[in-house]
C-alpha positions in Angstrom: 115.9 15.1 -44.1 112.9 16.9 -45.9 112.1 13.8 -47.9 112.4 11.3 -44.2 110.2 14.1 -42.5 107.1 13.8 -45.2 108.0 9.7 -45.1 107.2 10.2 -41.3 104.3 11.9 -41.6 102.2 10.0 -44.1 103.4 6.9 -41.9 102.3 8.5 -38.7 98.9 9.5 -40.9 98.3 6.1 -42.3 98.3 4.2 -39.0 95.8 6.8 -37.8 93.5 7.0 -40.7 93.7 2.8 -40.2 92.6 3.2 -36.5 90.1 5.3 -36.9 88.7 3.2 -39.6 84.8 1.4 -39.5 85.3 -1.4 -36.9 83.0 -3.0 -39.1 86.1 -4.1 -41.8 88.0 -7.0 -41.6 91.8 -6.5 -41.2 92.8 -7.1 -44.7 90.2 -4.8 -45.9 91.4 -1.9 -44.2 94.7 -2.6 -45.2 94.0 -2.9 -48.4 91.9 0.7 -48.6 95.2 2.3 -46.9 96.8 1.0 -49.7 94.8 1.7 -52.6 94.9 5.5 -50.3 98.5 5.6 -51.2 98.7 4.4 -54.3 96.6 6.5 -55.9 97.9 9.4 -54.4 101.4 8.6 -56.8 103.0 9.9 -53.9 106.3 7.9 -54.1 106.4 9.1 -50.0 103.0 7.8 -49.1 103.9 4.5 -50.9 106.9 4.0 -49.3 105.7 5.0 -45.8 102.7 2.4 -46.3 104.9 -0.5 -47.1 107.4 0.5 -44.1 104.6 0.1 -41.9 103.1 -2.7 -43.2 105.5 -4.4 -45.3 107.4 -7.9 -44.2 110.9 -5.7 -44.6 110.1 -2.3 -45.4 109.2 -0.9 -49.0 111.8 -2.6 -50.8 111.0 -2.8 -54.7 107.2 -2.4 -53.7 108.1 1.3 -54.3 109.1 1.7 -57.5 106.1 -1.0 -59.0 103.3 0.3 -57.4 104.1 3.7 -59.2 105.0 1.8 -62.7 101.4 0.6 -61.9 100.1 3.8 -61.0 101.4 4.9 -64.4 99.7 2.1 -66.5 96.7 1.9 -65.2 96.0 5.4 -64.2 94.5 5.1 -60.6 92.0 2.4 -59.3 88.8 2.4 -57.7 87.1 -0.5 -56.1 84.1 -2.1 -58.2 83.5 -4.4 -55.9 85.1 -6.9 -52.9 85.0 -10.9 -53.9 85.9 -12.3 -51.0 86.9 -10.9 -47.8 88.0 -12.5 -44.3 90.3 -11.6 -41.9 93.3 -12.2 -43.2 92.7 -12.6 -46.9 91.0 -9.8 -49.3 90.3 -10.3 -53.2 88.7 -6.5 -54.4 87.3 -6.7 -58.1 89.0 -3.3 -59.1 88.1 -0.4 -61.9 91.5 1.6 -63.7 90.8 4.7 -64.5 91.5 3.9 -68.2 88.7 1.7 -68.4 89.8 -1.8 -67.4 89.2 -4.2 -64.9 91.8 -6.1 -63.0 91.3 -8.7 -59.3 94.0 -7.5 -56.8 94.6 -9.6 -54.0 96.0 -8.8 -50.5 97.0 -11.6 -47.8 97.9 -10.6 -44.1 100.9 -12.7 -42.4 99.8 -11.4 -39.3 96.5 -8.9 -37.8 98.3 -7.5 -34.9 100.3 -5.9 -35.8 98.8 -5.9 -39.6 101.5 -7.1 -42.3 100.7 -7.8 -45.6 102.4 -11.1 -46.6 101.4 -11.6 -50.2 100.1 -9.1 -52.9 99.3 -9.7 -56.3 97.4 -8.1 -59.1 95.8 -9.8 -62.6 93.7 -8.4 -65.4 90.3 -9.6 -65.9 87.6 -9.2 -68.4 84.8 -6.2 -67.7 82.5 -7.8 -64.9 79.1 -6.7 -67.3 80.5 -9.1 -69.8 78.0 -11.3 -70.0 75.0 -8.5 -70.4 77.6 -7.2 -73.4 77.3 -9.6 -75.9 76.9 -9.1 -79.5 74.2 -10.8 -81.6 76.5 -12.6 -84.0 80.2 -12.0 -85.2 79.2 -9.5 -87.9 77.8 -7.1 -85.2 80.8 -8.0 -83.3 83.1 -7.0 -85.9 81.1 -3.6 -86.1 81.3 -3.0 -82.4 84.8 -3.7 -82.2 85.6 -1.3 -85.2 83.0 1.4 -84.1 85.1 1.3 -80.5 89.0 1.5 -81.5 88.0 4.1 -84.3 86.7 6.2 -81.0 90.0 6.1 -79.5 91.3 9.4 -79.6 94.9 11.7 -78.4 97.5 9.7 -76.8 94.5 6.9 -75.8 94.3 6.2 -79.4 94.7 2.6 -80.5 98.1 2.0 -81.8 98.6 -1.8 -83.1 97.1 -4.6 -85.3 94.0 -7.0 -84.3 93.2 -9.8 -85.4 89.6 -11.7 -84.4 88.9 -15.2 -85.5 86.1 -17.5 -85.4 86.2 -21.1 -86.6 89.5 -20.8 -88.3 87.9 -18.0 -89.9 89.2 -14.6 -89.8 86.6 -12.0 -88.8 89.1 -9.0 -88.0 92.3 -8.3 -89.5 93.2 -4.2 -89.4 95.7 -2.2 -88.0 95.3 1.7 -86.3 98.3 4.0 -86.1 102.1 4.0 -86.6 104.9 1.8 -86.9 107.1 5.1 -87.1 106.0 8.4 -85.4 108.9 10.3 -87.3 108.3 8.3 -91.2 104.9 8.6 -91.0 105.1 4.8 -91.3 101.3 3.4 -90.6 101.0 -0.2 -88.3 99.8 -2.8 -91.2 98.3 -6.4 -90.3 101.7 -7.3 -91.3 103.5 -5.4 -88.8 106.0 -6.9 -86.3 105.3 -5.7 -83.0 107.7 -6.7 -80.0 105.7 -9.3 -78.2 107.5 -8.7 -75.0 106.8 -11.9 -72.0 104.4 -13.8 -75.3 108.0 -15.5 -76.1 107.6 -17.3 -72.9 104.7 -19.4 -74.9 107.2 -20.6 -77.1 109.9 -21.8 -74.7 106.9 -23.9 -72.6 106.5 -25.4 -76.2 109.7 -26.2 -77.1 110.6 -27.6 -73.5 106.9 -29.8 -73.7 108.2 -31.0 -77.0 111.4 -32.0 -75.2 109.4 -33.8 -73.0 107.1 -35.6 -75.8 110.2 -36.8 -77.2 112.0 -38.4 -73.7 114.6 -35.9 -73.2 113.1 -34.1 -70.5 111.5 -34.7 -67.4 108.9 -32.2 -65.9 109.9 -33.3 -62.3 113.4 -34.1 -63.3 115.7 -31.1 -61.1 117.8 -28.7 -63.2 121.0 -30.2 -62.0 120.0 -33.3 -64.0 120.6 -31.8 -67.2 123.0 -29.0 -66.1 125.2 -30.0 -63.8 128.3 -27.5 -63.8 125.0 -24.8 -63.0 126.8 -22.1 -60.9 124.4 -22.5 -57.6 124.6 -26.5 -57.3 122.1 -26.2 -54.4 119.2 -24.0 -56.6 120.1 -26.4 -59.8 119.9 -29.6 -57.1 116.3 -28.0 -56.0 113.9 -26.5 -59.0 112.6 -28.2 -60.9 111.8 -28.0 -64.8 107.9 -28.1 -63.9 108.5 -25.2 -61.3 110.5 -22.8 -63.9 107.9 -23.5 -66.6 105.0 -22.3 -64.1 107.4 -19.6 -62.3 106.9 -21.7 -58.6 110.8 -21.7 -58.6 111.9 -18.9 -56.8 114.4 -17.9 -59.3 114.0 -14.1 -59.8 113.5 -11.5 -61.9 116.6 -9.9 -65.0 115.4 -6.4 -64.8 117.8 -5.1 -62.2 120.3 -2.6 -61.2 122.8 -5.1 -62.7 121.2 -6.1 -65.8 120.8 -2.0 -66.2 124.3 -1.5 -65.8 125.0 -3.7 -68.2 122.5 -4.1 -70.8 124.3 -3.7 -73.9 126.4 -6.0 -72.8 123.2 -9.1 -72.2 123.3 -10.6 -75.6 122.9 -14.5 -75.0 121.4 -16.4 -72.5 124.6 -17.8 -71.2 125.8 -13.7 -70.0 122.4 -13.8 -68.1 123.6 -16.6 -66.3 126.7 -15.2 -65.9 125.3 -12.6 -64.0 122.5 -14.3 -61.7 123.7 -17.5 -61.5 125.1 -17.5 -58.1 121.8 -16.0 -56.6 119.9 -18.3 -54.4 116.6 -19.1 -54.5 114.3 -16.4 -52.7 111.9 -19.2 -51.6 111.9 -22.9 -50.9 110.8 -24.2 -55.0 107.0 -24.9 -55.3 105.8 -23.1 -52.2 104.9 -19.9 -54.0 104.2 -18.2 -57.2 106.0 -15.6 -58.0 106.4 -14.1 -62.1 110.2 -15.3 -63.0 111.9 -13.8 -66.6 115.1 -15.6 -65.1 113.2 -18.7 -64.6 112.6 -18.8 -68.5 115.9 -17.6 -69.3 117.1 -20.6 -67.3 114.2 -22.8 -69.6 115.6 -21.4 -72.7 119.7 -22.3 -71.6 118.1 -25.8 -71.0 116.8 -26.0 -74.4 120.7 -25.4 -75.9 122.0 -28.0 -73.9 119.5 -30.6 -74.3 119.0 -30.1 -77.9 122.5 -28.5 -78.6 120.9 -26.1 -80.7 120.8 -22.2 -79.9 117.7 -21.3 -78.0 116.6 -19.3 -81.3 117.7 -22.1 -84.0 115.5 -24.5 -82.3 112.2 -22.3 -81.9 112.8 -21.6 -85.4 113.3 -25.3 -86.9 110.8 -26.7 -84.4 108.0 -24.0 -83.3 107.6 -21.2 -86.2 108.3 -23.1 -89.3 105.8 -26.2 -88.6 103.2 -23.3 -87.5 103.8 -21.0 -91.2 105.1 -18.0 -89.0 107.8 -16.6 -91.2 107.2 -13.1 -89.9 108.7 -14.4 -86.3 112.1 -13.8 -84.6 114.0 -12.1 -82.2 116.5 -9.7 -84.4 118.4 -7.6 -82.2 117.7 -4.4 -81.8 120.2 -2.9 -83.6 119.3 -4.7 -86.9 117.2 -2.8 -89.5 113.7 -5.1 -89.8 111.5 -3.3 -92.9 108.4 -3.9 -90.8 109.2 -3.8 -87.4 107.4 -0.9 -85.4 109.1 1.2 -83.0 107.4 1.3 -79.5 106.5 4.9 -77.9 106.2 4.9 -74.2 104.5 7.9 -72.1 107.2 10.6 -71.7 107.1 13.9 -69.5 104.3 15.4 -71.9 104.6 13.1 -75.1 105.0 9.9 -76.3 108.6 9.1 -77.2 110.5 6.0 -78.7 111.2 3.5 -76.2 114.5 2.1 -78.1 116.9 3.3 -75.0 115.0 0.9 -72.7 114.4 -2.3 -75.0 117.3 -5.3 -74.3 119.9 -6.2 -76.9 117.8 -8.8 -78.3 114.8 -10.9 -77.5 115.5 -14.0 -75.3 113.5 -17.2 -74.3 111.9 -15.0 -71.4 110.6 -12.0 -74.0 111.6 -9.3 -76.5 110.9 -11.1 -79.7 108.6 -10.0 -82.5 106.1 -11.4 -84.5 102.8 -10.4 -86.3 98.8 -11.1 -85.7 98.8 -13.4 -88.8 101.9 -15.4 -86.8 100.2 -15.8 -83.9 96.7 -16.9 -85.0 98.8 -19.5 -87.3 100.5 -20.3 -84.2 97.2 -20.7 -82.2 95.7 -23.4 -84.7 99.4 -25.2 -84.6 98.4 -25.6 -81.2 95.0 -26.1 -81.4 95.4 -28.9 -84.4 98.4 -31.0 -82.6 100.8 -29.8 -84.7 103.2 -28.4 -82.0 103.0 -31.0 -79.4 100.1 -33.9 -78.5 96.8 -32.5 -77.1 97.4 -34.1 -74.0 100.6 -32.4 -72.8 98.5 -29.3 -74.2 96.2 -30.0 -71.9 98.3 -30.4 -68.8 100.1 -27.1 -69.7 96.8 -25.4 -69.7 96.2 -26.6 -65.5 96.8 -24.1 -63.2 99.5 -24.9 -59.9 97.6 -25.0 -55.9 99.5 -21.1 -55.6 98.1 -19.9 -58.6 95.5 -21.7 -60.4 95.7 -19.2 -63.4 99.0 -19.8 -65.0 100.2 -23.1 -66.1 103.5 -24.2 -68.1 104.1 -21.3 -69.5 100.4 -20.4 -70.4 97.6 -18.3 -68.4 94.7 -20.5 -67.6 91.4 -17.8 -68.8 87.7 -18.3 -67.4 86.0 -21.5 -69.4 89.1 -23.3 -70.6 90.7 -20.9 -72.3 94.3 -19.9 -72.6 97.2 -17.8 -73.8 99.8 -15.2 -72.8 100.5 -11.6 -72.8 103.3 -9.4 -72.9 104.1 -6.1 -71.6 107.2 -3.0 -71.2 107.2 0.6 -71.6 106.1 0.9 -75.7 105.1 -2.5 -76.0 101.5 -5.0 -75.2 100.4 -8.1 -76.7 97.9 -10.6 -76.3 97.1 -14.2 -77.9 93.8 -15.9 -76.5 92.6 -18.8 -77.3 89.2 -19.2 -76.0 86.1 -21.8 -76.0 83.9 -22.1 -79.0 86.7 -21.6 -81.8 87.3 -17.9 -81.1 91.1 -16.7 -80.9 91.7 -13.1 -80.7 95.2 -11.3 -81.2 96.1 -7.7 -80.3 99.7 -6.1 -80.3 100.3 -2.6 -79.7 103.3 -0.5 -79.8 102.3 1.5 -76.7 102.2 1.0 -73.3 100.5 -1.6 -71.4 97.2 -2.0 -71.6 96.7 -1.0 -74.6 96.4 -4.6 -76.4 95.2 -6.0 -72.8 92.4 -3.8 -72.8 91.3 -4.6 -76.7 91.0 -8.0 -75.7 89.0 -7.7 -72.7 86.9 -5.5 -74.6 86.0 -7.4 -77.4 85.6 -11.2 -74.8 82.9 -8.8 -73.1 81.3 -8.9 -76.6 81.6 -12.0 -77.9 78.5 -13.6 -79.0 76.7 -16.5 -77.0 77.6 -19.9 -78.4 75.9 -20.3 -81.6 75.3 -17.0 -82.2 78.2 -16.8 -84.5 75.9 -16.4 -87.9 76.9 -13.7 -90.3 
């Protein structure tokens, strides 16, 4: 009763504070301030009594991410609002531990408000362009000079790699594979790569493709046709699970939790989900999906009738020289695998109770900086699959023109993916004028994420690159 009482009262205290805000802000904009209001607090009441007032069906899961959020990026501040009518809001947005990220906030309806959309991305610093190095050897000093500043439980934890014209600039490594061996992170190190795996499945599907065997608009029934839900495998399509516009859903549930040691191919995670409808009509919305690429990956078996991980292996890391590449499960002993420490009550601590049996073709593989730059300039050289299909797997859809088939489309042509879990970031981008840059940490989000902003904001104007 205590806990509905407080709910009440923030609720009754955020439609006030709304009312009684300047007549001068649109809609949205108040909204979103009432928001940000709550979320920073970390109030898990103030959240929840936000979203029942101004959610489409209460707080739902809104809840529990906003404070996993809160958590990673420490609080945010507005930096400044990009666009702003009366229904729509995008709010350039400072975190407290020092990156930048664009959250955007749609309104269904103005009277009463409710928010119909949210959605959140990380973006480079906005002073970028006034940050840039001279030439790559200062950038190399910059970049060294700032992660040797990191200090306490902000200190840089991971390997980086920074190239430039198939060059290696960077290659070094900061902190520990093993907290309790006294183990320190190497350039060799294999760091769990979290969501990055979904790169490889969008490769070996494209390749699938190249080769006749797939159709991008083809439906999932036409390749799977004893799918449990004949009406969601009769609807999505393979081009709407590769750029998550399928309405599939997430794993990470109460009933993958229940029964995670349990999840150790992709068939048991369609043994679980795969009588769950759709959440939306396919191609009307973007919305992340790890089941979507689970779904991708059981496509790849029965197409190629390989398992998901022979095939990525014969087709993907060996033509690319990544040997250092796989998704071992966890309970295997890998010599140079690093053990991920998440934020505990006071400490960091080992995040192995929360990591899935194995990596799958959603996420939870590992691999190394060296893998992933090799596996950049397997792309960038044809190796992997023609420059064309490349090309239309770097084009964003209508609902969100930054992620392609499996790849985020960056500012200027660039691409790439990320991954993220409690104990575990990554980053592979591949960026205009022959620059890639590779960061995995073994520490919370955005640790990696914020490495590679960083050194973007510094990179050197084009042709500036002299040593």
């Amino acid at each position: 009763m205590l806990k509905r009482a407080v709910a009440l009262f923030c609720l009754c205290f955020c439609a006030a504070t709304l009312r009684a805000a300047s007549a001068s802000e649109t809609p949205a904009l108040r909204v979103f301030k009432q928001w940000l209001e709550a979320f920073n607090s970390g109030d898990a009441s103030r959240i929840s009594a936000f979203w029942q007032e101004y959610g489409k069906s209460g707080s739902g899961d809104r809840v529990d991410g906003d404070l996993h959020l809160r958590t990673m990026t420490g609080g945010m501040t507005i930096f400044r609002v990009e666009e702003d009518t009366k229904t729509h809001v995008v709010v350039l947005m400072k975190e407290d531990r020092g990156s930048y990220s664009e959250s955007t906030m749609e309104l269904q309806s103005t009277d009463p408000p409710v928010v119909g959309r949210m959605m959140g991305r990380p973006v480079p610093p906005p002073e970028s362009s006034q940050n840039a190095a001279a030439n790559d050897d200062e950038l190399v000093a910059r970049v060294r000079k700032h992660i040797d500043g990191t200090t306490g439980l902000g200190a840089f934890s991971g390997a980086i790699l920074v190239a430039h014209d198939g060059r290696i600039l960077l290659d070094k490594a900061w902190g520990m594979a093993d907290d309790s061996k006294q183990i320190p992170n190497t350039p060799d190190t294999q760091f769990c790569i979290g969501s990055m795996n979904k790169m490889f499945t969008a490769v070996a599907i494209l390749q699938l493709v190249e080769q006749g065997r797939l159709s991008l608009d083809a439906p999932i029934a036409t390749y799977w046709p004893d799918y449990p839900n004949h009406d969601l495998a009769a609807q999505i399509t393979i081009h709407e699970l590769l750029n998550h516009t399928g309405g599939t859903g997430d794993i990470f549930t109460p009933e993958y939790e229940a029964r995670r040691s349990e999840m150790r191919s992709l068939a048991d995670y369609v043994k679980l989900f795969g009588s769950r409808p759709v959440a939306f009509a396919p191609g009307t919305r973007f919305e992340y999906s790890n089941y979507g690429f689970i779904l991708l990956g059981r496509i790849i078996e029965i197409v190629s009738g390989e398992p998901y991980q022979s095939y990525v292996h014969e087709h993907i890391y060996l033509p690319a020289g990544m040997l250092h590449t796989d998704s071992r499960p966890e309970s295997d002993h890998v010599e140079n695998r690093a053990i991920g420490y998440t934020h505990g009550s006071a400490d960091l601590v080992p995040n192995t109770s929360q990591m899935p049996w194995s990596g799958t073709s959603a996420g939870g593989g590992y691999s190394t900086v060296h893998d992933l730059f090799l596996f950049a300039q397997a792309l960038q050289s044809g190796k992997l699959l023609k420059l064309g299909l490349l090309q239309d797997a770097k084009k964003g859809s209508p609902m969100r023109p930054d992620y392609g088939m499996g790849f985020y489309v960056l500012p200027d042509g660039g691409y790439g993916h990320g991954g993220g879990a409690p104990g575990i970031n990554g980053e592979l981008h591949i960026l205009p004028h022959s620059y890639i840059l590779v960061a995995l940490a073994n520490r919370d989000p955005r640790m990696a994420t914020n490495v590679v902003d960083m050194v973007t904001s510094m990179l050197p104007s084009h042709g500036s690159s002299g040593r």
